[in-house]
N, C-alpha and C positions, 0 to 999 in steps of 0.2 A: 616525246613520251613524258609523261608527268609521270611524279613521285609516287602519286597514289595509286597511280594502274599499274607502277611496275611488279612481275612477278616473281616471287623470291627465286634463288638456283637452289636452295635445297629445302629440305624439308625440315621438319620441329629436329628437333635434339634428341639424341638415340635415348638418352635418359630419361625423354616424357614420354615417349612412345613401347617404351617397352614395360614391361607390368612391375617386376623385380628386381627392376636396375636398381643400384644404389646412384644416389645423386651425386654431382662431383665432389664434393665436400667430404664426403663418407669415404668417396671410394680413395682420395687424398691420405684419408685420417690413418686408412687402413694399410697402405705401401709405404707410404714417406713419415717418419717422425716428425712429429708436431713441433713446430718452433717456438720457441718464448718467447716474447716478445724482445726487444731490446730495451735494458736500461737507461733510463733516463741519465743524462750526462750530469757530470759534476763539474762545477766552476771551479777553480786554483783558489788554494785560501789568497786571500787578499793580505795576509800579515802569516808570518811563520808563527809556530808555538811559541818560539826563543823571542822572536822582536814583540810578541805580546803580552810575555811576561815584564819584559824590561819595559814596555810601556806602560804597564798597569804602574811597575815603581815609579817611573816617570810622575805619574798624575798624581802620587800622593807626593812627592816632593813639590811638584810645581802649585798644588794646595798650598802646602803650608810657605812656601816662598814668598805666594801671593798673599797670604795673610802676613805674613813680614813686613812685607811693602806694599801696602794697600794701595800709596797714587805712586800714578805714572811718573816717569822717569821724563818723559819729553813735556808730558804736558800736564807740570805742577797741581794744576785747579781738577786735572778728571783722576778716575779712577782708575787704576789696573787690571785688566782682566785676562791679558798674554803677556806668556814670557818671550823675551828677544834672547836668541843666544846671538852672542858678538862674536864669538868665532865661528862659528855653525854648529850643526848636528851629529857630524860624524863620531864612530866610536865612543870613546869615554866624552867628548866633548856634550853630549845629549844630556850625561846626567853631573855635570862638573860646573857647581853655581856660580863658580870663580868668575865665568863669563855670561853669569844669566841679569837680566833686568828686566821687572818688570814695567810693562808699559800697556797705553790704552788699546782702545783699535786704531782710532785715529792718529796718536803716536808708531803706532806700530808702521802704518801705512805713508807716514811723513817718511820714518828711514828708509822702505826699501823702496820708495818714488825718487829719491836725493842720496843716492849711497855718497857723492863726494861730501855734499855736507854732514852725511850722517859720520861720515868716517875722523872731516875734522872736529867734530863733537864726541869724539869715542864712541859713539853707537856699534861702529861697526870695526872689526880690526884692519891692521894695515893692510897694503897687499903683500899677497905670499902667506896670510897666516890663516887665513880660511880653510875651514874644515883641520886645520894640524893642530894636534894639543902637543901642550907643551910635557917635555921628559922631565917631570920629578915628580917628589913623592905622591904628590896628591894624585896623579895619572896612574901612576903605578898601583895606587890604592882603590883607584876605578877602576882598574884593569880588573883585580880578585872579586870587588862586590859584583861585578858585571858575570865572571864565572860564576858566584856563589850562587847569583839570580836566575841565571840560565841553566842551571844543570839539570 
């Protein structure tokens, strides 16, 4: 038996067959509350309020740091255009110049390709000192600007 001879089992839809039916849609609208549709989902900020204000400080100090010391640190003859921090980023360490240098791109990419050479060049700190700042005034005094920046 082919497809096209076969003969339906029922007939049209009580809805087209009858003069005053309402359609399905209607007759839906009229028993069940209409649904809203669902909103569109939202992505997680990618940075808090607090880490984007202390990052906005960030780029105005790492500005003018970088006009302090316009060439690189590794490589005399170019330019600066990234800061290295030598102990890392964490807490006050991110905004504490005591451990910042500026350097190129390609300086930048020399030290963290060669961390033991960069480490006995001072580029980078001992071990054990990454990411820890150290306890005295100057930390303690990043401590309060970091509240005052974030409140």
């Amino acid at each position: 038996m082919s497809i096209l001879n076969r003969q339906r089992k029922h007939g049209p839809a009580l809805w087209v067959s009858l003069r005053d039916a309402k359609k399905p849609a209607q007759a839906q609208s009229a028993t069940k509350p209409v649904k809203t549709p669902p909103r569109a989902r939202r992505s997680a900020r990618r940075r808090s309020k607090r880490m984007a204000k202390l990052m906005a400080y960030y780029r105005e100090r790492k500005a003018s740091f970088l006009n302090a010391y316009p060439k690189c640190a590794v490589y005399k003859w170019e330019f600066a255009n990234q800061i290295h921090h030598i102990r890392g980023r964490a807490g006050t360490l991110l905004l504490d110049e005591r451990f910042w240098i500026a350097v190129s791109i390609s300086g930048h990419a020399l030290i963290h390709d060669d961390i033991e050479r960069a480490r006995r060049m001072l580029y980078i700190c001992p071990r054990g000192e990454w990411n820890t700042p150290p306890e005295d005034a100057e930390t303690a005094r990043l401590r309060l600007l970091i509240k005052e920046l974030t409140k």
